[in-house]
C-alpha positions in Angstrom: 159.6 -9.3 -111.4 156.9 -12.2 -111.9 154.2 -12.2 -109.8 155.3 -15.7 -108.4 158.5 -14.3 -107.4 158.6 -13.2 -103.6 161.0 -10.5 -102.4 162.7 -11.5 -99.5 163.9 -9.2 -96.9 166.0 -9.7 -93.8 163.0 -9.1 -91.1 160.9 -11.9 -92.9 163.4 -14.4 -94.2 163.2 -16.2 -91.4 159.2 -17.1 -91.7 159.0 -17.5 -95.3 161.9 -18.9 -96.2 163.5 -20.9 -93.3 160.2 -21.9 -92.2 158.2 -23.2 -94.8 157.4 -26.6 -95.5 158.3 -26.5 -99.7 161.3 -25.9 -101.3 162.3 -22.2 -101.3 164.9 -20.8 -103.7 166.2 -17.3 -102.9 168.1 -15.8 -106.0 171.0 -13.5 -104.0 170.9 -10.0 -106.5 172.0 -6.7 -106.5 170.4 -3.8 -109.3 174.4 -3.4 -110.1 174.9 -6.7 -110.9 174.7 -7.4 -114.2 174.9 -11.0 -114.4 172.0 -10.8 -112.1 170.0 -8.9 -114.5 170.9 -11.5 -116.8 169.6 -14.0 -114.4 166.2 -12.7 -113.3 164.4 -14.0 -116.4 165.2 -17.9 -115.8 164.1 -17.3 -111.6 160.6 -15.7 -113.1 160.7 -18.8 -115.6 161.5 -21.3 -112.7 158.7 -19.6 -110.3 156.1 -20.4 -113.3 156.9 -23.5 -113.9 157.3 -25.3 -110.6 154.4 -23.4 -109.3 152.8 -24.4 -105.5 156.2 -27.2 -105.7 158.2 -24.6 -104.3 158.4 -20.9 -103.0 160.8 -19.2 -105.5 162.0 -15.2 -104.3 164.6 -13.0 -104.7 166.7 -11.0 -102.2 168.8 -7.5 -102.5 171.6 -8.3 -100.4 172.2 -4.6 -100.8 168.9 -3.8 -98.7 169.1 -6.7 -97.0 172.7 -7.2 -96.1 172.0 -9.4 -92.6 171.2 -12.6 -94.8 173.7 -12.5 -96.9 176.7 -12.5 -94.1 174.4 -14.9 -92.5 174.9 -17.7 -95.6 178.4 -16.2 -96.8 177.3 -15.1 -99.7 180.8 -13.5 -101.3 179.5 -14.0 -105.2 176.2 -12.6 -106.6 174.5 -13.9 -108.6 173.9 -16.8 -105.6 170.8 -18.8 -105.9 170.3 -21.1 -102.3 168.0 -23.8 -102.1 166.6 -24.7 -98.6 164.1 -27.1 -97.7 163.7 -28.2 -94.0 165.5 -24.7 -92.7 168.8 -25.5 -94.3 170.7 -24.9 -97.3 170.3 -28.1 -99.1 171.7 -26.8 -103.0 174.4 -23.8 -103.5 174.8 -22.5 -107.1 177.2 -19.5 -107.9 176.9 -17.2 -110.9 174.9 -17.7 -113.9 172.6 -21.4 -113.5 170.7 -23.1 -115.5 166.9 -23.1 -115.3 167.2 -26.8 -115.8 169.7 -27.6 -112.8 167.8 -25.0 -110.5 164.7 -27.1 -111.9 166.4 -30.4 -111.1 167.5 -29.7 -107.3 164.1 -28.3 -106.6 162.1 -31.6 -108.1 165.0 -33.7 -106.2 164.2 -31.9 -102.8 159.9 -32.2 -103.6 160.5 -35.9 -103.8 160.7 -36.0 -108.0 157.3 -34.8 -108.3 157.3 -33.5 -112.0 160.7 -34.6 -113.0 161.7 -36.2 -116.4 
């Protein structure tokens, strides 16, 4: 995992993810999930790019089962976007760097976007 990418767990999602003031996009993974595996190298790519425009982390829901039920997520690889506290952006299964890229900048005000 990138050194920009936080690991989220279930005792501190609600500080560093519902509670920040930037973006935050928590990548929903399991190790069994292959599709997840397949996935982790655009989140690293999306933490480096948008940089201090937004928080960019991954959670286990294996580990961390609580936020999962909590959001519904049913489907992994899930990637949420919040902003303000709430889920502003669902994507299911494998996304795009680009549209993850896209809601982000759309959520930050279009800082960056072209």
């Amino acid at each position: 995992m990138d050194d920009r990418v936080r690991d989220f767990t279930d005792d501190r999602f609600e500080a560093e993810v519902l509670g920040a003031s930037a973006p935050v996009v928590v990548d929903f993974w399991a190790e069994w999930c292959a599709p997840c595996k397949r996935l982790s190298p655009v989140i690293d790519e999306l933490a480096e790019e948008l940089g201090d425009r937004a928080v960019v982390g991954k959670l286990d829901i294996d580990s961390n089962p609580k936020t999962g039920e909590r959001f519904g997520i049913s489907a992994i690889p899930t990637v949420l976007v919040f902003h303000g506290g709430e889920v502003r952006r669902r994507f299911i299964g494998l996304t795009s760097k680009d549209e993850l890229r896209r809601a982000v900048l759309e959520l930050h005000g279009g800082e960056g976007n072209e």
